[in-house]
Gaussian input, Z-matrix of N, CA and C with variables (Angstrom, degrees):
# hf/3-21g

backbone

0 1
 N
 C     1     B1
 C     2     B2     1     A1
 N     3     B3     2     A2     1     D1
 C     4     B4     3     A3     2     D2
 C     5     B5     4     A4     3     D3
 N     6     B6     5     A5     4     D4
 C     7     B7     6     A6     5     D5
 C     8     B8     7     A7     6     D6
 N     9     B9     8     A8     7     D7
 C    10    B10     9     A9     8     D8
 C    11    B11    10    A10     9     D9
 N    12    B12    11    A11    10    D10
 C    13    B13    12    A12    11    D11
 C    14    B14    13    A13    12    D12
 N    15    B15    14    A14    13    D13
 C    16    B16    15    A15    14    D14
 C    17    B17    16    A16    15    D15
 N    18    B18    17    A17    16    D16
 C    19    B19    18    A18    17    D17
 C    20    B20    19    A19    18    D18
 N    21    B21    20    A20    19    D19
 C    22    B22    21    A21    20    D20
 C    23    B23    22    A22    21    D21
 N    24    B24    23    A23    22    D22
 C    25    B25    24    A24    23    D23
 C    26    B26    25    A25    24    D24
 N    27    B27    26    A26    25    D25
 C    28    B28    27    A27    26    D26
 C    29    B29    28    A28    27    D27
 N    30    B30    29    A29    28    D28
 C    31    B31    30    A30    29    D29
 C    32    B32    31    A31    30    D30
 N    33    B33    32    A32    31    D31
 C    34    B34    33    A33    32    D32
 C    35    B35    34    A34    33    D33
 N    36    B36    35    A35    34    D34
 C    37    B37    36    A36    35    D35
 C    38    B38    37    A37    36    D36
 N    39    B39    38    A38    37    D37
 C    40    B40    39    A39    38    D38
 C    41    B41    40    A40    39    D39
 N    42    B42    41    A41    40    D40
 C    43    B43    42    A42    41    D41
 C    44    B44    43    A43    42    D42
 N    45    B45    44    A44    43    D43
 C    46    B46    45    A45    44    D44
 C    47    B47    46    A46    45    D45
 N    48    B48    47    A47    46    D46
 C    49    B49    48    A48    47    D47
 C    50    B50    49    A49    48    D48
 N    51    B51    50    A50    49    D49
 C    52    B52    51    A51    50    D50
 C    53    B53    52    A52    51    D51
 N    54    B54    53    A53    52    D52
 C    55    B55    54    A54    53    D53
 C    56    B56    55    A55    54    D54
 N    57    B57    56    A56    55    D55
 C    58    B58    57    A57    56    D56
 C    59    B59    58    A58    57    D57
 N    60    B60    59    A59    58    D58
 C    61    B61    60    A60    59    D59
 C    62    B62    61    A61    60    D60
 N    63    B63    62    A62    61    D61
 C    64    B64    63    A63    62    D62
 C    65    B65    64    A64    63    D63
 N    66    B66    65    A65    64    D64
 C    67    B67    66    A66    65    D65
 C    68    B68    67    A67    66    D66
 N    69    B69    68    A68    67    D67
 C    70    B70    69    A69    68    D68
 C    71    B71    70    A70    69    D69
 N    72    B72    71    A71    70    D70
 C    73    B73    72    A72    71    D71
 C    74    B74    73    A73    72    D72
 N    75    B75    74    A74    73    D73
 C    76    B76    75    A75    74    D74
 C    77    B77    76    A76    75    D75
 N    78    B78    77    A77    76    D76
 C    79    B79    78    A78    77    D77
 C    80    B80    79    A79    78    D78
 N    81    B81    80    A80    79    D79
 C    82    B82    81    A81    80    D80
 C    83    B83    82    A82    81    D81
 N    84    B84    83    A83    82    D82
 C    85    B85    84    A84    83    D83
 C    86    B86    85    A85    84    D84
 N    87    B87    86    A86    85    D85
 C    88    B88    87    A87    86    D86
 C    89    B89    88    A88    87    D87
 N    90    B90    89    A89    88    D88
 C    91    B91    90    A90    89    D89
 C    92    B92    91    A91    90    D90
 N    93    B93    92    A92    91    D91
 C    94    B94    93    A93    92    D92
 C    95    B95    94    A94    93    D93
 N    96    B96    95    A95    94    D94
 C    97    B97    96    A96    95    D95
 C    98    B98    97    A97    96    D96
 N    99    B99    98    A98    97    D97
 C   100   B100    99    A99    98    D98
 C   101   B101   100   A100    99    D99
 N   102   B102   101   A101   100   D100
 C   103   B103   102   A102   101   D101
 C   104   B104   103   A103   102   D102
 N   105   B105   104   A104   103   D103
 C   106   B106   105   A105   104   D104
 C   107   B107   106   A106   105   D105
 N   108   B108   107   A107   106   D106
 C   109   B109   108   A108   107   D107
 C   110   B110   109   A109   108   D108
 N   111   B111   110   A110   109   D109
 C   112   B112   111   A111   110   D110
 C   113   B113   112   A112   111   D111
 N   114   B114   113   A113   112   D112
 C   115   B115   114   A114   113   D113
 C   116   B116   115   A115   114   D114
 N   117   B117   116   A116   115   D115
 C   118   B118   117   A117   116   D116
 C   119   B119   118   A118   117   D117
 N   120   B120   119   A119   118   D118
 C   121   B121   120   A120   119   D119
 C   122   B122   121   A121   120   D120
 N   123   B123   122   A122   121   D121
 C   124   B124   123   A123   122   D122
 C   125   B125   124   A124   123   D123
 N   126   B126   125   A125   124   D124
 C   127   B127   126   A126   125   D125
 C   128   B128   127   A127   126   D126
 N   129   B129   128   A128   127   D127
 C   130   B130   129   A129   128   D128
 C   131   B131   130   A130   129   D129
 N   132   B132   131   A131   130   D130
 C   133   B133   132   A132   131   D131
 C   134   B134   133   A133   132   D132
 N   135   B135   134   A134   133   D133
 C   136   B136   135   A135   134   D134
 C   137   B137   136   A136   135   D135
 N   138   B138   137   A137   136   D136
 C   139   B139   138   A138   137   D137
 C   140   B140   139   A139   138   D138
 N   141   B141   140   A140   139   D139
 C   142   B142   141   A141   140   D140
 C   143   B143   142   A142   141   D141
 N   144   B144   143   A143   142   D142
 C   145   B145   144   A144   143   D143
 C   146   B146   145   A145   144   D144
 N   147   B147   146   A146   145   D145
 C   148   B148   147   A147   146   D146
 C   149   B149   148   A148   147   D147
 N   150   B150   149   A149   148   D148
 C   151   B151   150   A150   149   D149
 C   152   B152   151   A151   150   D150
 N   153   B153   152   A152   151   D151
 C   154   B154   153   A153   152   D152
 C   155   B155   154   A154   153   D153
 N   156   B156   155   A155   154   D154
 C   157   B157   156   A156   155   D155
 C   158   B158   157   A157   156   D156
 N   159   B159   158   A158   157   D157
 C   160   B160   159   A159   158   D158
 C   161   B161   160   A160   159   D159
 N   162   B162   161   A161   160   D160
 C   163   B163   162   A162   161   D161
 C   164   B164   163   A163   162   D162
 N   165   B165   164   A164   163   D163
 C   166   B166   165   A165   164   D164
 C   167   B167   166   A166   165   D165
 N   168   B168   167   A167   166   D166
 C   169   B169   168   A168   167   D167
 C   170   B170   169   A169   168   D168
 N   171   B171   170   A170   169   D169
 C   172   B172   171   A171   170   D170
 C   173   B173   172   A172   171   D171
 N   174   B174   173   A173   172   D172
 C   175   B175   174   A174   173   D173
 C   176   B176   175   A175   174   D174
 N   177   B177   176   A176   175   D175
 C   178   B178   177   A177   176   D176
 C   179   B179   178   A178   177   D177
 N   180   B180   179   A179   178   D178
 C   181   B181   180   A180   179   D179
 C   182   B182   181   A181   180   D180
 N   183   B183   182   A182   181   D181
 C   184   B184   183   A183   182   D182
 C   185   B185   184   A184   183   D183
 N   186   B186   185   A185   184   D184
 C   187   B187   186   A186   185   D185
 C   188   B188   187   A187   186   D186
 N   189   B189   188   A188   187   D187
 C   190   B190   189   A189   188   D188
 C   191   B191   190   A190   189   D189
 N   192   B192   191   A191   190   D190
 C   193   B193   192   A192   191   D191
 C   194   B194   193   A193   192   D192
 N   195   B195   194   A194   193   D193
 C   196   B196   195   A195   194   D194
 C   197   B197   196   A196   195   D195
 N   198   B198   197   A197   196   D196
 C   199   B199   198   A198   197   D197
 C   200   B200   199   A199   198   D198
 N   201   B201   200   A200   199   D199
 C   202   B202   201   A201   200   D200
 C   203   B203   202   A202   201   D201
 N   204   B204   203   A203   202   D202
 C   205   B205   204   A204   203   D203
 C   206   B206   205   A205   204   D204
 N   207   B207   206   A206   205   D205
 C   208   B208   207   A207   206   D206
 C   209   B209   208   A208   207   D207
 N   210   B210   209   A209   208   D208
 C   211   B211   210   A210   209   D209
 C   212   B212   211   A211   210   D210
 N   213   B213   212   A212   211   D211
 C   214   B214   213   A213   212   D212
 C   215   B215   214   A214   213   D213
 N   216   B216   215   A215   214   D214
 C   217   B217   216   A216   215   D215
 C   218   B218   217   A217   216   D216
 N   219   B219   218   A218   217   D217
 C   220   B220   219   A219   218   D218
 C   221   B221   220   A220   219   D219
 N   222   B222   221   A221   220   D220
 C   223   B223   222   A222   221   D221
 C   224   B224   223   A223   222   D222
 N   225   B225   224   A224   223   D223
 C   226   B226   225   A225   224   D224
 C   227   B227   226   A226   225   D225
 N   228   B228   227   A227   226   D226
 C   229   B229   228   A228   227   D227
 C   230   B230   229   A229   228   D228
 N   231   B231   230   A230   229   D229
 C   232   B232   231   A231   230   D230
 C   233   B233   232   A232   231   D231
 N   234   B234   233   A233   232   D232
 C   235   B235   234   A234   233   D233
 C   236   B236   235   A235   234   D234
 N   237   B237   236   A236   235   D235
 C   238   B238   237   A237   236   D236
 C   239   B239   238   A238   237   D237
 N   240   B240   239   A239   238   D238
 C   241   B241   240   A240   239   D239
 C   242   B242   241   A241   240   D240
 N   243   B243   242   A242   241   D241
 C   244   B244   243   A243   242   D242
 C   245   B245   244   A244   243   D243
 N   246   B246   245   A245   244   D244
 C   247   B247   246   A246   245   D245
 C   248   B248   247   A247   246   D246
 N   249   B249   248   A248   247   D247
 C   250   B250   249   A249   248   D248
 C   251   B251   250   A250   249   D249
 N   252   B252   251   A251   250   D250
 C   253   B253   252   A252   251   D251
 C   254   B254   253   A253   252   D252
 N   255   B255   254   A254   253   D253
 C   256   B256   255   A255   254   D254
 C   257   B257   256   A256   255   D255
 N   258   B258   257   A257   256   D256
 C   259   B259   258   A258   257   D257
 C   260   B260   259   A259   258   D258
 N   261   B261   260   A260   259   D259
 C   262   B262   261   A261   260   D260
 C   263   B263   262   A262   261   D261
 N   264   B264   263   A263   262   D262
 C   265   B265   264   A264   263   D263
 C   266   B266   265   A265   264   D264
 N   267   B267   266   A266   265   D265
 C   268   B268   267   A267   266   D266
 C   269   B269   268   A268   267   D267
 N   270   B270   269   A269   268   D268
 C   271   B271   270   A270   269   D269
 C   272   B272   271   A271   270   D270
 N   273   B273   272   A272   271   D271
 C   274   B274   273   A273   272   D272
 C   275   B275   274   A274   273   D273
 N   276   B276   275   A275   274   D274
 C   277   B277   276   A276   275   D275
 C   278   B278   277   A277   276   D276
 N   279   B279   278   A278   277   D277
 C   280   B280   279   A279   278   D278
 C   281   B281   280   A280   279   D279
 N   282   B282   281   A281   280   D280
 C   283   B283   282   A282   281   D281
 C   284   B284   283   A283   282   D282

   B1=1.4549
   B2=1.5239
   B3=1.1445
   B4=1.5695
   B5=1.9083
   B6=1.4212
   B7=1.3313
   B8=1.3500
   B9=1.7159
   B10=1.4904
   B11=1.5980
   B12=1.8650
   B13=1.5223
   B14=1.7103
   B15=0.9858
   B16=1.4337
   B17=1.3467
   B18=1.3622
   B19=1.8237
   B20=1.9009
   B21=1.2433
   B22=1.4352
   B23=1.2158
   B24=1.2778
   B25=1.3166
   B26=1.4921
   B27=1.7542
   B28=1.1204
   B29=1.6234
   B30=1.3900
   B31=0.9976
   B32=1.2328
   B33=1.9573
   B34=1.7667
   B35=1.2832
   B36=1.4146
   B37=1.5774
   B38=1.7320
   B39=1.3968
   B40=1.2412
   B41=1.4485
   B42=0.7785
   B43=1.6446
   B44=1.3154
   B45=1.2079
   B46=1.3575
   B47=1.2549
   B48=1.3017
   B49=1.3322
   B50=1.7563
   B51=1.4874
   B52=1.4084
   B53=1.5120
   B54=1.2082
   B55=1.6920
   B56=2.0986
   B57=1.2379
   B58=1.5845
   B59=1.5403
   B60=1.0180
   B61=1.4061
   B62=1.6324
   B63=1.2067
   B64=1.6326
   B65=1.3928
   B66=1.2134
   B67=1.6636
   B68=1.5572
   B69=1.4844
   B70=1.2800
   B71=1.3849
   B72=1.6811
   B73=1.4702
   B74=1.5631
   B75=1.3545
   B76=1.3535
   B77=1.4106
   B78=1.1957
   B79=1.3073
   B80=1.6718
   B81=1.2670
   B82=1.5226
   B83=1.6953
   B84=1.1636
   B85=1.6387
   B86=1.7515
   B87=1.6255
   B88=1.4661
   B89=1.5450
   B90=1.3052
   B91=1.2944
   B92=1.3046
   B93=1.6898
   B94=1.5242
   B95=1.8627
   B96=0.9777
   B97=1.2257
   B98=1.3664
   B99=1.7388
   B100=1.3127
   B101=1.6179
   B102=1.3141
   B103=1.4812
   B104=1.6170
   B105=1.3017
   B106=1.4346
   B107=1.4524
   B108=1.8797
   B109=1.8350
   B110=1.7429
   B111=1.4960
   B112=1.6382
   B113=1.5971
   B114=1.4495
   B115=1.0622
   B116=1.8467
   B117=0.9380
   B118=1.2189
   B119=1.7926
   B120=1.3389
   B121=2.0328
   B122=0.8205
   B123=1.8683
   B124=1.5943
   B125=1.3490
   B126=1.1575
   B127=2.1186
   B128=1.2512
   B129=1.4579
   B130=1.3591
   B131=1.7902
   B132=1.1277
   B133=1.6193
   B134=1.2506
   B135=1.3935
   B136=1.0180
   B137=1.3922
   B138=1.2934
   B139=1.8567
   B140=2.3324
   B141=1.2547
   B142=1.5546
   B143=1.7575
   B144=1.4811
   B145=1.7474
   B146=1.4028
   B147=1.8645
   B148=1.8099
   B149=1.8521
   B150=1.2072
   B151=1.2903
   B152=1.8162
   B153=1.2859
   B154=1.4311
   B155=1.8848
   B156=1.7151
   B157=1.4541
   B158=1.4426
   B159=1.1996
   B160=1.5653
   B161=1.5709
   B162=1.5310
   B163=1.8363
   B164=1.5029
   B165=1.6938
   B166=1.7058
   B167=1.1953
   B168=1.0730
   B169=1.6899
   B170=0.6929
   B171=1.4179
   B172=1.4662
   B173=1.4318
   B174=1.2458
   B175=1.5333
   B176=2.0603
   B177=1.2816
   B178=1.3754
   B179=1.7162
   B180=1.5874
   B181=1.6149
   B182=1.3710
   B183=1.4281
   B184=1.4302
   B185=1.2641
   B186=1.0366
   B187=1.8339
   B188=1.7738
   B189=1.1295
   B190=1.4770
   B191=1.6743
   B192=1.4519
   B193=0.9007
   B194=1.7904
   B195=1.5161
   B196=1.9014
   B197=1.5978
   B198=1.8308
   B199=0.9542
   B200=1.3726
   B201=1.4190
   B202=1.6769
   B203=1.0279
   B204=1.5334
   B205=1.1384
   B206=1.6319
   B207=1.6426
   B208=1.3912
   B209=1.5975
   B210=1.5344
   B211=1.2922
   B212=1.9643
   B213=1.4762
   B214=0.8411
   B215=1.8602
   B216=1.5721
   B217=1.7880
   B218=1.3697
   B219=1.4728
   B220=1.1597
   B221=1.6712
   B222=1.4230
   B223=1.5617
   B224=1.4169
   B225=1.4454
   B226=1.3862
   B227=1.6600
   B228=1.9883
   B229=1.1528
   B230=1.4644
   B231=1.3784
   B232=1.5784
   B233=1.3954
   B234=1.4216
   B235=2.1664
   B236=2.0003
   B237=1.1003
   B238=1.7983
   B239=1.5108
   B240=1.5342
   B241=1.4694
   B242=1.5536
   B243=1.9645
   B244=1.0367
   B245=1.4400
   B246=1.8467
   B247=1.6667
   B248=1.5844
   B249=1.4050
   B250=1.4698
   B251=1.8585
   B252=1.3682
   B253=1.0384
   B254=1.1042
   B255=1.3842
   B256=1.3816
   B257=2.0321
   B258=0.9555
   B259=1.5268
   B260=1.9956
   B261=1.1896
   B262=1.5829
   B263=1.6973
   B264=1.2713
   B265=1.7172
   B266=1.5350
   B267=1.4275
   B268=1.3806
   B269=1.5998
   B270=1.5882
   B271=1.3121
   B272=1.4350
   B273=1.4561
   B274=1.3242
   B275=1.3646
   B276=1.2010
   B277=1.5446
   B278=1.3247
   B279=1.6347
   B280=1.5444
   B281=1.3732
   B282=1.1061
   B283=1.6150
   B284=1.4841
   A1=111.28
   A2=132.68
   A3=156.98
   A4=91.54
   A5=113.79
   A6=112.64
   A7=116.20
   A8=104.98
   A9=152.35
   A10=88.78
   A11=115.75
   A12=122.09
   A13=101.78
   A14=122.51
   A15=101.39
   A16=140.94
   A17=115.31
   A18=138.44
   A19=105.92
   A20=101.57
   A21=97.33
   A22=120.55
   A23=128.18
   A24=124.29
   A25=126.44
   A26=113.67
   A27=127.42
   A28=126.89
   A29=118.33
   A30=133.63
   A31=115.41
   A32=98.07
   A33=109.79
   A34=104.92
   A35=137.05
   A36=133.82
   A37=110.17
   A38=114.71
   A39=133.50
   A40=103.81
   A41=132.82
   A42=116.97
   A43=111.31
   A44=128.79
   A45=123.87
   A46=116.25
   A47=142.25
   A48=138.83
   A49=112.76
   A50=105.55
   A51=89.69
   A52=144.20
   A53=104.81
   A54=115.75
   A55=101.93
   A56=104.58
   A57=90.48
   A58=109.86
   A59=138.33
   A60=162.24
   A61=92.45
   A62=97.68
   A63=114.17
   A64=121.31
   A65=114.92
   A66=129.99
   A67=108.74
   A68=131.92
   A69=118.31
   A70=107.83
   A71=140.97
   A72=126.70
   A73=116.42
   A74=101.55
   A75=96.01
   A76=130.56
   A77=135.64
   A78=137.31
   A79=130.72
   A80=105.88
   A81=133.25
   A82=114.78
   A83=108.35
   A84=117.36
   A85=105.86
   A86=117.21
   A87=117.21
   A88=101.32
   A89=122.11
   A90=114.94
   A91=125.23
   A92=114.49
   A93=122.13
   A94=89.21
   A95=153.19
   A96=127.65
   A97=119.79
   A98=103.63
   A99=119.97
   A100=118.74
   A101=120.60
   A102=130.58
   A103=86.08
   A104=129.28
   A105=119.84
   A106=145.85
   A107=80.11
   A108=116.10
   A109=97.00
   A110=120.46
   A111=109.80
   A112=93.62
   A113=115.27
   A114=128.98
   A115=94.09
   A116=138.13
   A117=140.48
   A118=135.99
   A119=86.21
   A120=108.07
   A121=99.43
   A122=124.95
   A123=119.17
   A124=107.62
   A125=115.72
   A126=118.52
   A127=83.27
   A128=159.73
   A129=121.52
   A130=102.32
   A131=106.07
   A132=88.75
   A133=123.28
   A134=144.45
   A135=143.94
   A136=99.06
   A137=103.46
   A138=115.61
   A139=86.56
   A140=118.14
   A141=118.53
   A142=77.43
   A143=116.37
   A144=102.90
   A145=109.66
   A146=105.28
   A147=124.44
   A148=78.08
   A149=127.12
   A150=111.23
   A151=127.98
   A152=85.42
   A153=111.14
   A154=90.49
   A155=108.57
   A156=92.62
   A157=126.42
   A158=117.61
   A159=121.63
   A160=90.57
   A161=107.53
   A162=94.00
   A163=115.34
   A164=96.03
   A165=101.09
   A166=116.57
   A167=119.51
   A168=140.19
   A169=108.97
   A170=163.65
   A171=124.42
   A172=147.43
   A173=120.54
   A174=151.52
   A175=78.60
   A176=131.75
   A177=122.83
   A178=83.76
   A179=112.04
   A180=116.64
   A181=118.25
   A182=106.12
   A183=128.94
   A184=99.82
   A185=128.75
   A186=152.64
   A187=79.38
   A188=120.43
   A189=121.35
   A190=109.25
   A191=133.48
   A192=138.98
   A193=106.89
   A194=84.87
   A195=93.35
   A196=116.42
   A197=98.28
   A198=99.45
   A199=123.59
   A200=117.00
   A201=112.28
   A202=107.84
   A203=142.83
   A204=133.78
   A205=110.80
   A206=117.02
   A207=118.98
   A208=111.84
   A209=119.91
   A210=106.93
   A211=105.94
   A212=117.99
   A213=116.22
   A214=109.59
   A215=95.88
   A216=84.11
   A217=113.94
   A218=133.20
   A219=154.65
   A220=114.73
   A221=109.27
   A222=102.29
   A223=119.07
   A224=115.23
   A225=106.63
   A226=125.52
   A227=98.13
   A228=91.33
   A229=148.76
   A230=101.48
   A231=109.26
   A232=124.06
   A233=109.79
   A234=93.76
   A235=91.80
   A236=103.28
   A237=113.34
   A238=113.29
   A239=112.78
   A240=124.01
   A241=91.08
   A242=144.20
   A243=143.80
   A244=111.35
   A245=90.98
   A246=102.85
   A247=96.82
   A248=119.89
   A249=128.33
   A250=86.58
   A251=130.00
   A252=115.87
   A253=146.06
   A254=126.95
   A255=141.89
   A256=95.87
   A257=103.56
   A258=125.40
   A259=108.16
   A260=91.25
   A261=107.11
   A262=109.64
   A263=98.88
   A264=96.72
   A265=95.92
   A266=125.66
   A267=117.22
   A268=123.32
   A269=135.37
   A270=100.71
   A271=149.27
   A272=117.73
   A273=131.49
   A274=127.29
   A275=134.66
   A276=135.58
   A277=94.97
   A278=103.61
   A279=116.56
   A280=113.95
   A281=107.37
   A282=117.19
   A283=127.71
   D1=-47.53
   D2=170.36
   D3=-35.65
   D4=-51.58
   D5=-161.40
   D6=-63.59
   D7=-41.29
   D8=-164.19
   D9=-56.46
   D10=-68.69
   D11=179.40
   D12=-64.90
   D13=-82.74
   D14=-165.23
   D15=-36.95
   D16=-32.33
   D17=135.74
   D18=-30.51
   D19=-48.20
   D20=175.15
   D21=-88.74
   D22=-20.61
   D23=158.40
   D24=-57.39
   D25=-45.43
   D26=164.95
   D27=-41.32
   D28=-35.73
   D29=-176.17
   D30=-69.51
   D31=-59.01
   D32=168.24
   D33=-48.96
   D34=-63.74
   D35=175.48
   D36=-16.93
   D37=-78.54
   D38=-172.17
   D39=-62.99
   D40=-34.83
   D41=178.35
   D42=-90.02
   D43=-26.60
   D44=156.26
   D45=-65.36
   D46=-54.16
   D47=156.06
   D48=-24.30
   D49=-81.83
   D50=169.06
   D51=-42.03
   D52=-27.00
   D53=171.75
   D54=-82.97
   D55=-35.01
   D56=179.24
   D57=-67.63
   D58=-33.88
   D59=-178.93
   D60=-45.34
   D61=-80.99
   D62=-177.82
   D63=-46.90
   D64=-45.75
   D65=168.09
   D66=-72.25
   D67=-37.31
   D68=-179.03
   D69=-83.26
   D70=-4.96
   D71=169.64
   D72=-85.52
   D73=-9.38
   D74=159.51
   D75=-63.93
   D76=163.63
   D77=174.86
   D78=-104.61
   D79=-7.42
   D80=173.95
   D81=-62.65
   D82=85.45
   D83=-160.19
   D84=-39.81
   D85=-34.61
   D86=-171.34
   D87=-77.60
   D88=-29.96
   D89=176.98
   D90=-93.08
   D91=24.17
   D92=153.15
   D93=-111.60
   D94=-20.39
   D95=143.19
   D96=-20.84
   D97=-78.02
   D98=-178.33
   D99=-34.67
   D100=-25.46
   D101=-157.36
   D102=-101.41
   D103=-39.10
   D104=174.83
   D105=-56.01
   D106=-30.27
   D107=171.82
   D108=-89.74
   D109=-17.62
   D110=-177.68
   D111=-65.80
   D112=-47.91
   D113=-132.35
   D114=-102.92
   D115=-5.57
   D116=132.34
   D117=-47.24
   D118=-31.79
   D119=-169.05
   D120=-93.06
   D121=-65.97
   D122=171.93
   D123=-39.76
   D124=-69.69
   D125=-158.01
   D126=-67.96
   D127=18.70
   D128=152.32
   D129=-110.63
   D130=-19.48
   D131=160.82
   D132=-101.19
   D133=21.73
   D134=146.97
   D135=-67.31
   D136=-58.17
   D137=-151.99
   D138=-51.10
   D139=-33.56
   D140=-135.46
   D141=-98.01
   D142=-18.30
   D143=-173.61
   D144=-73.77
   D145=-40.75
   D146=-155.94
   D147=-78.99
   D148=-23.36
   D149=-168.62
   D150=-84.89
   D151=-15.41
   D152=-177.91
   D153=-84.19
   D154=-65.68
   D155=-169.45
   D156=-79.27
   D157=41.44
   D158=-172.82
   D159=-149.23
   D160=-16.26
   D161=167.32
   D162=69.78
   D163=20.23
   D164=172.07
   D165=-109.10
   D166=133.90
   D167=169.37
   D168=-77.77
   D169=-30.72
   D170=148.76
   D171=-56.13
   D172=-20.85
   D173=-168.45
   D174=-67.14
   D175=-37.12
   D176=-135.06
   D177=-107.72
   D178=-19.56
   D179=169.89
   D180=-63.56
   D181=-30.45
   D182=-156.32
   D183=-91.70
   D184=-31.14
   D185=-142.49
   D186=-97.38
   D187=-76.95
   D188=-162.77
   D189=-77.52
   D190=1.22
   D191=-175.09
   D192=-96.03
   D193=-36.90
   D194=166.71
   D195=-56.01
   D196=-58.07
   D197=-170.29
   D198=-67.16
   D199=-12.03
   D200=171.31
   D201=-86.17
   D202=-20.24
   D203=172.68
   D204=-64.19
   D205=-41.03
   D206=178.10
   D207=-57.10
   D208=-29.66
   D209=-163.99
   D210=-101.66
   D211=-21.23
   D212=174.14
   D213=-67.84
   D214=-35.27
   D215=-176.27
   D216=-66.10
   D217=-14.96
   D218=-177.54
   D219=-86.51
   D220=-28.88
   D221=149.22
   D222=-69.39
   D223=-48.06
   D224=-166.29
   D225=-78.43
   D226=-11.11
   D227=141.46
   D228=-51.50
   D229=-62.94
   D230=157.44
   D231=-43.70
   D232=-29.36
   D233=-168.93
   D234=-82.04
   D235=-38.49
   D236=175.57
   D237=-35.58
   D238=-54.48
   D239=-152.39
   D240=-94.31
   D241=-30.50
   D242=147.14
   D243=-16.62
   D244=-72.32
   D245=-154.70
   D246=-57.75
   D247=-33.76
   D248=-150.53
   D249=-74.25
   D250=-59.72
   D251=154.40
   D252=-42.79
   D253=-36.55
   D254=170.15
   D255=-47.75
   D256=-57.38
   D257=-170.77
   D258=-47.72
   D259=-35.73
   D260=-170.18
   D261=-94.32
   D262=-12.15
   D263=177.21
   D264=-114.55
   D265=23.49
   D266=164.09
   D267=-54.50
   D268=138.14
   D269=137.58
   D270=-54.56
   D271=131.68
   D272=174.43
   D273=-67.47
   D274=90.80
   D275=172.43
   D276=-32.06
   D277=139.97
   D278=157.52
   D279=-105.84
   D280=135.07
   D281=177.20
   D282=-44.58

């Protein structure tokens, strides 16, 4: 069974890889976000399959430690791209 999950982890690896690949040659700044939050979801269920079949508890620390890092960088995207807007609907002094 152990073999069965890590085979499935492998898979999640590689298809997330291939989809980060694809999303990072783009040039669309929100859709290398997007590749950060891919890359948060994959590596936390890979990390949560190898962790289950090796019966280690930490891998599942690591697993949710990704994933808060994926969603916090994904707030501060958003408060960034606000302010960056906020910034652009300022009034303009006239000369």
């Amino acid at each position: 069974m152990s073999e069965l999950l890590a085979a499935a982890a492998l898979l999640i690896l590689a298809a997330t890889a291939i989809a980060l690949f694809r999303v990072l040659r783009s040039g669309v700044v929100a859709e290398r976000m997007m590749a950060a939050q891919l890359l948060g979801s994959g590596g936390a269920a890979a990390l949560l399959l190898l962790g289950v079949s090796s019966e280690s508890e930490a891998l599942s620390d690591v697993a949710l430690l990704l994933t808060l890092l994926a969603a916090f960088s994904c707030v501060a995207f958003a408060l960034g791209a606000a302010e960056l807007g906020s910034q652009d609907d300022a009034p303009k002094d006239l000369p």
